[in-house]
C-alpha positions in Angstrom: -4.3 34.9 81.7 -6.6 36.1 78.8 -10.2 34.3 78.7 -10.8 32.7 75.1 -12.8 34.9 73.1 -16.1 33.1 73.0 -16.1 33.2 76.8 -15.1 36.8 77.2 -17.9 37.8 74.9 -20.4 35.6 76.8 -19.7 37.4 80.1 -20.2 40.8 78.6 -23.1 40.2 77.0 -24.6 38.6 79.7 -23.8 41.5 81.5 -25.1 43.6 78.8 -28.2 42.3 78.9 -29.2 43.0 83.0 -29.0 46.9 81.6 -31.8 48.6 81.0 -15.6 70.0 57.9 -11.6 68.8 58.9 -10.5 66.0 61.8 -10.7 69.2 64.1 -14.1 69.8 63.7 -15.9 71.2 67.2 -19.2 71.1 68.7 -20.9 71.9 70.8 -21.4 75.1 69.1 -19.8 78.5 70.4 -23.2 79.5 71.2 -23.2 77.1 74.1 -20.1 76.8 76.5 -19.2 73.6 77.8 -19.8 74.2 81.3 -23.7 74.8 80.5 -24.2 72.0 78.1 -22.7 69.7 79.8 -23.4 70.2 83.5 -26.1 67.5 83.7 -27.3 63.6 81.8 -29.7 65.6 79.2 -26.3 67.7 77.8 -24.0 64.6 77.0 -27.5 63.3 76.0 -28.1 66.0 73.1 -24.4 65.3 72.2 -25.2 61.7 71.5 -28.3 62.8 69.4 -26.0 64.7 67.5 -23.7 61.7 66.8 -26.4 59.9 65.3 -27.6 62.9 63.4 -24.5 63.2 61.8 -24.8 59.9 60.7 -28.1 60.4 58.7 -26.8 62.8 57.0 -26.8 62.3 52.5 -22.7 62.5 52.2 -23.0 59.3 54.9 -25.3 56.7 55.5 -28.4 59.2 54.1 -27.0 58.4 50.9 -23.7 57.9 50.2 -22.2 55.5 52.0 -25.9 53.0 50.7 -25.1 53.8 46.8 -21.4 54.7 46.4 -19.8 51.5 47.9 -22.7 49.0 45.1 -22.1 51.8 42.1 -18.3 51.4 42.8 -18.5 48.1 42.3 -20.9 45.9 39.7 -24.4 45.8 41.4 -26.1 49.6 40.5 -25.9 51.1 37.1 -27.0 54.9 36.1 -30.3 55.3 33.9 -30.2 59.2 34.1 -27.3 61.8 33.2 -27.9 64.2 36.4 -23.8 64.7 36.9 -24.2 62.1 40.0 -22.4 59.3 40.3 -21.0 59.4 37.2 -17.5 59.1 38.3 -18.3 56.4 40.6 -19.5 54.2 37.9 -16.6 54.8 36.0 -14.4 54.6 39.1 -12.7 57.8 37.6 -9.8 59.4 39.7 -10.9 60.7 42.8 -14.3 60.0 42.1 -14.9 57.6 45.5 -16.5 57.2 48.8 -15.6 61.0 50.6 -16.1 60.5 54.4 -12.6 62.6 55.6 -14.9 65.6 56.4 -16.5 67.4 59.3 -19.9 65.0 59.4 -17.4 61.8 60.5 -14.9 63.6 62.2 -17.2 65.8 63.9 -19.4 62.4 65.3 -15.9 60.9 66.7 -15.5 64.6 68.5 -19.0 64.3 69.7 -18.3 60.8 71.0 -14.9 62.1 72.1 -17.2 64.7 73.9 -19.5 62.4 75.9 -16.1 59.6 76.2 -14.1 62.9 78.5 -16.8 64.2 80.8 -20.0 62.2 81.3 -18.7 60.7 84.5 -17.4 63.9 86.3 -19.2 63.3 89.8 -20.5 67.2 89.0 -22.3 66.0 86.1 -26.2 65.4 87.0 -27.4 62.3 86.5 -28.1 58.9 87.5 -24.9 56.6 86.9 -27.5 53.6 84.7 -28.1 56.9 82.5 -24.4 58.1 82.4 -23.8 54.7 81.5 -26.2 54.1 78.7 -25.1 57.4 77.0 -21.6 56.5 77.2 -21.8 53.3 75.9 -23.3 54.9 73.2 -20.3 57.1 72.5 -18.0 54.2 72.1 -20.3 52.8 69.5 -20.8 55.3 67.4 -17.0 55.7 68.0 -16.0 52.4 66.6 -18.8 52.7 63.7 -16.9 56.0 62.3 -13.6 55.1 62.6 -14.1 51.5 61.1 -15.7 53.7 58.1 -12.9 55.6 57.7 -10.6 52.7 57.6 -12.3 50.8 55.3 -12.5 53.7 52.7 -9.3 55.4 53.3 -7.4 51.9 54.1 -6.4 49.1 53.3 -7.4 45.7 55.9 -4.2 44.6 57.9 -2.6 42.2 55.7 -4.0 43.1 52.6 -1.7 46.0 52.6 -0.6 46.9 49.0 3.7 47.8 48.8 3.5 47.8 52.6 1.3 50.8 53.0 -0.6 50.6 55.7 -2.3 54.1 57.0 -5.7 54.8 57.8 -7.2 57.7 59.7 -6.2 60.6 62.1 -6.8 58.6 65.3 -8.4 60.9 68.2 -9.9 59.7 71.5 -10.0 63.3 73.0 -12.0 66.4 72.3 -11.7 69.1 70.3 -13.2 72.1 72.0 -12.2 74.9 70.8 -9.1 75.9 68.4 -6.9 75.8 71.5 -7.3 72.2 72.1 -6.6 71.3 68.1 -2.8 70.0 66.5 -2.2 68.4 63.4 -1.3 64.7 63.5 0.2 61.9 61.8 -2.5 59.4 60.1 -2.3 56.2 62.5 -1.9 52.5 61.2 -5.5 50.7 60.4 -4.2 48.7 62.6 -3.6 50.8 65.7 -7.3 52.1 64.6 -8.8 48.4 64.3 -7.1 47.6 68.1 -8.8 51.2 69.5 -12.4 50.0 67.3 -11.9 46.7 69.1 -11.5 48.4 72.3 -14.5 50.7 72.1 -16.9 47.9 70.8 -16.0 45.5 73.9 -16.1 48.6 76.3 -20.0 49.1 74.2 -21.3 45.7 74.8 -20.4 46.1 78.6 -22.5 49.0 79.1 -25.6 49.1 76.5 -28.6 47.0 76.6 -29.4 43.8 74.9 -32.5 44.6 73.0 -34.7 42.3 70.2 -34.2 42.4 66.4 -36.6 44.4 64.9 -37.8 46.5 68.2 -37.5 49.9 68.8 -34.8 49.9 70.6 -32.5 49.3 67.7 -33.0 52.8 67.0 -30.1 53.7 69.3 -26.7 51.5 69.6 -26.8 48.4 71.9 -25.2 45.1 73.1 -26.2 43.7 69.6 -25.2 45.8 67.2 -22.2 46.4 68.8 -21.2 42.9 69.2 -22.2 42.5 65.6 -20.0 45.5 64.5 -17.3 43.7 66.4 -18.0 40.4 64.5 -17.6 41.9 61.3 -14.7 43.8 62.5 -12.8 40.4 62.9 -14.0 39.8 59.5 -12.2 42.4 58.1 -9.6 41.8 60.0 -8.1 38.3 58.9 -9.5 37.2 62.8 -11.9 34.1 61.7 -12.4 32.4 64.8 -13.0 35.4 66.6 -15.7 36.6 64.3 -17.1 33.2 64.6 -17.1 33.3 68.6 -18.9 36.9 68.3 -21.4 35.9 65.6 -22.6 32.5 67.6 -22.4 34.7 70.8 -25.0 37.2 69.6 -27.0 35.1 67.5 -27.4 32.9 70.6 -28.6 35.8 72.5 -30.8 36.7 69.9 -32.9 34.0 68.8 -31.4 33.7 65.8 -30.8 29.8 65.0 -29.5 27.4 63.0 -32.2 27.1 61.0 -33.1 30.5 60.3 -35.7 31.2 62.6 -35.4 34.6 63.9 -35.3 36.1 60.6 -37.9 36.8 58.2 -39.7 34.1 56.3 -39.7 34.4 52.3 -43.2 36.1 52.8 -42.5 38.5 54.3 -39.0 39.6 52.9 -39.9 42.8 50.6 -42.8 44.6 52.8 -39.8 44.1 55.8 -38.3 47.4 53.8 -41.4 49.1 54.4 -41.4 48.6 57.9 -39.8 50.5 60.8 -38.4 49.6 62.3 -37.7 47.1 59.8 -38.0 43.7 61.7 -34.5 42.1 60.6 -32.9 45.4 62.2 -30.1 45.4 64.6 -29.3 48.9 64.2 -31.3 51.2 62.2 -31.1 54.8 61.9 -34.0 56.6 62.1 -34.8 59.6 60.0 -37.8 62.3 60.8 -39.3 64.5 58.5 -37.2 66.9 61.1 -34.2 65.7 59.4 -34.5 67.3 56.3 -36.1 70.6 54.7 -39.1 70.5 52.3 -36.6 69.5 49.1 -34.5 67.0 50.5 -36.6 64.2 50.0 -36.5 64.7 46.1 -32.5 66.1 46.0 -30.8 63.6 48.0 -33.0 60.6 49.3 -32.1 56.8 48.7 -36.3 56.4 47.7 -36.0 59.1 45.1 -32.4 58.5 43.5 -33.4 54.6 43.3 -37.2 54.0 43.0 -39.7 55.4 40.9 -42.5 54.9 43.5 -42.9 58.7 43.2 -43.7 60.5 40.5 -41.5 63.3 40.8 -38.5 61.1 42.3 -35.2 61.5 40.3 -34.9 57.6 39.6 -31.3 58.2 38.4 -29.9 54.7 39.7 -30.9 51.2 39.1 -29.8 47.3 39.5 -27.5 46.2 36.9 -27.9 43.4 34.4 -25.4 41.1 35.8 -27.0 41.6 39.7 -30.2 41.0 38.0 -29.0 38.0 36.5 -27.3 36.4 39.2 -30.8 35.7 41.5 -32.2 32.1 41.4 -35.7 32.3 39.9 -37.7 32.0 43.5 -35.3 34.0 45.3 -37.4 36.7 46.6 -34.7 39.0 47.1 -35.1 39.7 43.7 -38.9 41.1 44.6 -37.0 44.2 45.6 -36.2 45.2 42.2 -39.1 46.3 39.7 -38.8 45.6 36.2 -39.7 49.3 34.6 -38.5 51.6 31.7 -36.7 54.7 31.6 -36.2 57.3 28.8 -33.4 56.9 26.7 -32.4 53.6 28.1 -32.7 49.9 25.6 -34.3 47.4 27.3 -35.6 46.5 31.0 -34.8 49.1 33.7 -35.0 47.4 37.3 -36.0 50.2 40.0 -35.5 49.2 44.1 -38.2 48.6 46.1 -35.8 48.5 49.4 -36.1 52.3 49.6 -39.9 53.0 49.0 -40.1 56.3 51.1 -42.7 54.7 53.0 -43.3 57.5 55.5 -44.3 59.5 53.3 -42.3 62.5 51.6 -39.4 60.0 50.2 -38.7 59.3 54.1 -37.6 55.9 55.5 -35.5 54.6 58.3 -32.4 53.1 57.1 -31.6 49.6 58.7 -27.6 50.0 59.0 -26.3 46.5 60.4 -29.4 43.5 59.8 -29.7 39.6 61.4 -29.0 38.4 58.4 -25.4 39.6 58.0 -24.3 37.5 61.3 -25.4 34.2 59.5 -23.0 35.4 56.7 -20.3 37.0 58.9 -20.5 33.2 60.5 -20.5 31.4 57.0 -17.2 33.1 56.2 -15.9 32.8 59.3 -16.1 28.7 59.2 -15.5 28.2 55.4 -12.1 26.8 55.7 -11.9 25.5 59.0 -15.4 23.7 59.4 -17.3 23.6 55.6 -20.2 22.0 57.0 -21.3 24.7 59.5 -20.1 27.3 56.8 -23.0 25.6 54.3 -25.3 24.9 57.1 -25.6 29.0 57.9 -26.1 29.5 54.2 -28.9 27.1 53.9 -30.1 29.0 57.5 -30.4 32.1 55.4 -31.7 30.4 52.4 -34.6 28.9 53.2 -36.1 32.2 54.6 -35.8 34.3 50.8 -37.5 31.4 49.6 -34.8 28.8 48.2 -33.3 25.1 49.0 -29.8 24.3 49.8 -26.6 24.7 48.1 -24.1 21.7 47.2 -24.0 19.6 50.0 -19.8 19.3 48.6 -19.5 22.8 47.8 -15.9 23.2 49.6 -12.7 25.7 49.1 -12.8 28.5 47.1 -16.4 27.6 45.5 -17.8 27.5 48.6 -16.0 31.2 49.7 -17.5 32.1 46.3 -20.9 31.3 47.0 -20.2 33.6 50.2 -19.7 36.5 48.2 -22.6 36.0 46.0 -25.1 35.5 48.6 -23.7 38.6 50.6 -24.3 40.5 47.0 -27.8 39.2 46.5 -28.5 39.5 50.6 -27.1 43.4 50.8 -27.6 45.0 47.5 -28.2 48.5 47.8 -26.8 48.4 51.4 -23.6 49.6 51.5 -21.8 45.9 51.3 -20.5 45.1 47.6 -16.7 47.5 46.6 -15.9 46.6 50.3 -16.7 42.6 50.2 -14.5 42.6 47.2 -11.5 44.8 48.6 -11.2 43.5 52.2 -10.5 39.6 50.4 -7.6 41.2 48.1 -10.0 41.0 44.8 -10.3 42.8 41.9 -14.0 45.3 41.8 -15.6 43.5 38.9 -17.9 45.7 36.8 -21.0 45.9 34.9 -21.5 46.4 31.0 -18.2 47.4 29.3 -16.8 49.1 32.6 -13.5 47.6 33.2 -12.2 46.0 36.6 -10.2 47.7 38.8 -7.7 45.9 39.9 -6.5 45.2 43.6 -3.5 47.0 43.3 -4.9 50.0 41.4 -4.7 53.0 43.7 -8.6 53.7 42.8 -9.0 50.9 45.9 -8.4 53.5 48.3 -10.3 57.1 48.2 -8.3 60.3 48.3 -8.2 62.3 51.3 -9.2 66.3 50.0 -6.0 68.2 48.9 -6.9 71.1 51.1 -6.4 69.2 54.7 -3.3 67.2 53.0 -2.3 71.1 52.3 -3.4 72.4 55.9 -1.2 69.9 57.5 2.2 69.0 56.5 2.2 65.7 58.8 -0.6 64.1 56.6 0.1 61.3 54.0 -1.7 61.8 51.1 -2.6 57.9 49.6 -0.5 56.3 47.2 -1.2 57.6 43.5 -3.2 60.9 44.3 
C-alpha cells in the first residue's frame, strides 16, 4: 500500500537530514580511461564537478537559460543592436532557448557516469561519501532533463494536437562510440516519472543543509525536494506540490509568516551576496570558470547592468515589468533607472547581477526560498484560497508591502500568482515558462505581438543536424 505523499516525503527528509555536442556526448575524456578515473571516491567525485561545471556554462544557466526564458516573454527588452537576442525578442523562428547540445546531454552522461559505477565494492571509498556523490548524480540528473522537457515539451496535459514528446531519455553511460545508438524521443511524461524518481532517490541520500549556507553550493535534500515541488507544479500534481513545498519549508524555517526569508531591507544587497542568503541552490562560478574576456562577452552582470564601465549593457527591464511593481515594493530596487544611447526615455538596468566578485563574476542562485511560498500559493489556489493568500501575504510583507484582497478568489487570485512570481523572479529564468506550463498565450512588451499557445514558437527546435544524424528523431511540430 502506497504512503500519502506528505508522509513519504517526511520520512525521507528526515532521513536526509541525519547525512552529513549530441545526446551521445562522452566524458571522461579519451585521455583518461575509465578504469583509472574511476577506481576510487575522488574519480566519480571530479565527474560530479564536471556536472555542475557544465551547468555554469553561458549557453545554460551562465547566461542563457537567466535571459532567454524573460526576453521570450514580456519582462526584458534590448537597448543595444549587438545581433543578441534579437530573435528572442521577436520570438522569430528558431530563435529559442537551445539546450539539445553536448553541455546538457553531456551532464546527464556525467550523472549517468557516477549513477553506473560509484558503488562497485572495487571502487575506494567510504560508502557516506559514495553516497553523497551519488545523490548528487540524480539531482543534477533530474535538473537537466526537467530543462529539456520544459523547453523542448510541452507539460502533460497541456499537450497541443496530442503531441506529447520531450527528450532522448538515457539512464546509462555513454563511454565510448561503442556504447552509443540512436533513440526514439521519450514521452515528457515517461521523462517527468524518471525526474520524479531521481529527485525522491536525491532527497534520500543528500544532506539537509540551511538556506543561504554554503552548502547550497552543491545539490541537497532541499533543493531537491524543492525541484520536486515544482516538478508537481508543472505537472497538473497540486496536492503533491503542496505536500513537498510544506514538507521542506517545515524543515527549513521557512514559516507562515515569512520568517526565514529576507526582510524588505535587505532584499537588493541579498544579490550581492554569496552565497546569496535566500539560496537553496546556487551555482557557484570562479574566476577559474572563465578566461580573461568572458566576463565582458557573455556574463549576466555585463549583458544586463551598467555597473561597469566597459559592460555591454545590451538588455534591460521592460516598460510593462517596470510598471507593474507597487510603489514600495523593493523588488523594484533591483532595477536602476539610467539612459542609454539611441534609446527615448528611461532605461532600467538590473542590479540582480552586479558582478560583485569582481571581473563581472557572481554566483548565480538557481532555485531560492522564496519560490516554495509561491510553488505553495499555486498549489492551494483552488482547493483552499485562504492558505493560497495567506503564502502570498508570507512573501509580501518581506519586499516591503501589505496584503492582497482578503476576497481575491478564482482566476484573480491565480492571476495575482503569476504576477507576483514575475515581479519575485525577473531576470531568473521563470517568466516564457510560467506562462506556457498554465496553457497561456506569452504576452509581450511594446508592439511585439503575443504568441499564442498553440503557435509552434512554444516549443524550441531541436538542431536539424542531430534530426539528420538520426532517422528515429521527431523533429517538433512546425520546424
Amino acid at each position: 500500500m502506497k504512503m500519502k505523499a506528505s508522509a513519504l516525503l517526511f520520512s525521507i527528509i528526515c532521513t536526509a537530514s541525519t547525512l552529513s555536442c549530441t545526446d551521445l556526448e562522452t566524458t571522461p575524456r579519451q585521455s583518461l580511461t575509465p578504469e583509472v578515473a574511476l577506481s576510487d571516491v575522488a574519480g566519480y567525485q571530479a565527474v560530479a564537478n564536471s556536472m555542475y561545471s557544465l551547468a555554469n556554462t553561458f549557453t545554460y544557466y551562465g547566461q542563457q537559460m537567466m535571459i532567454a526564458p524573460e526576453i521570450l516573454a514580456d519582462n526584458l527588452r534590448l537597448v543595444a543592436n549587438t545581433g543578441r537576442y534579437q530573435g528572442e525578442e521577436a520570438n522569430g523562428d528558431r530563435d529559442h532557448i537551445g539546450l539539445w547540445n553536448g553541455i546538457v546531454y553531456g551532464g546527464i552522461n556525467d550523472a549517468n557516469i557516477i549513477l553506473a559505477g560509484i558503488d562497485d565494492e572495487n571502487v575506494r571509498g567510504e560508502q557516506a561519501d559514495k553516497d553523497i556523490i551519488k545523490g548528487e548524480a540524480f539531482f543534477m540528473r533530474a535538473l537537466f532533463y526537467f530543462d529539456l522537457c520544459r523547453v523542448y515539451g510541452y507539460e502533460p496535459g497541456k499537450e497541443v494536437n496530442g503531441f506529447d514528446l520531450g527528450p532522448i531519455l538515457r539512464t546509462t553511460p555513454t563511454l565510448a562510440a561503442s556504447d552509443a545508438d540512436f533513440r526514439a524521443r521519450s514521452t515528457v511524461l515517461q521523462v517527468y516519472e524518471q525526474i520524479e524518481s531521481d529527485l525522491l532517490e536525491s532527497i534520500s541520500l543528500l544532506p539537509l543543509v540551511p538556506v543561504g549556507s554554503e552548502g547550497v553550493y552543491y545539490a541537497n535534500a532541499g533543493a531537491a525536494l524543492t525541484l520536486l515541488a515544482r516538478l508537481y507544479l508543472y505537472w497538473g500534481r497540486m496536492q503533491d506540490a503542496e505536500a513537498a513545498a510544506t514538507t521542506i519549508m517545515n524543515a527549513l524555517g521557512l514559516r507562515s509568516n515569512g520568517d526565514g526569508l529576507l526582510e524588505a531591507g535587505q532584499y537588493v544587497q541579498g544579490f550581492s551576496r554569496a552565497p546569496h542568503p535566500e539560496s537553496v541552490f546556487e551555482l557557484e562560478l570562479r574566476v577559474v570558470d572563465w578566461s580573461s574576456v568572458d566576463g565582458v562577452n557573455n556574463s549576466l552582470n555585463s549583458l544586463t547592468s551598467n555597473t561597469d564601465p566597459s559592460a555591454q549593457f545590451i538588455i534591460a527591464a521592460s516598460n510593462e515589468l517596470m510598471a507593474a511593481y507597487e510603489p514600495q515594493d523593493v523588488r523594484r530596487n533591483c532595477w536602476a533607472e539610467t539612459t542609454r544611447d539611441g534609446i527615448e526615455g528611461p532605461v532600467f538596468a538590473s542590479r540582480k547581477w552586479t558582478g560583485f566578485k569582481g571581473d563581472f563574476l557572481e554566483n548565480i542562485p538557481v532555485i531560492r526560498a522564496a519560490e516554495l511560498y509561491l510553488i505553495r500559493a499555486e498549489a492551494r489556489y483552488q482547493s483552499n484560497p485562504a492558505g493560497a493568500r495567506a503564502d502570498i501575504n508570507a512573501l509580501r510583507s518581506k519586499r516591503g508591502l501589505g496584503p492582497i484582497d482578503n476576497l481575491l478568489s478564482g482566476q484573480a487570485l491565480f492571476n495575482r500568482i503569476l504576477l507576483e512570481r514575475r515581479l519575485e523572479f525577473a531576470l531568473e529564468g521563470h517568466r516564457f515558462f510560467d506562462l506556457k506550463r498554465n496553457g497561456l498565450n506569452i504576452t509581450k512588451h511594446a508592439n511585439f505581438e503575443e504568441v499564442p499557445y498553440t503557435d509552434y514558437r512554444i516549443l524550441s527546435n531541436i538542431p536539424l543536424a542531430q534530426v539528420q544524424l538520426n532517422d528515429r528523431l521527431v523533429q517538433n511540430p512546425g520546424y
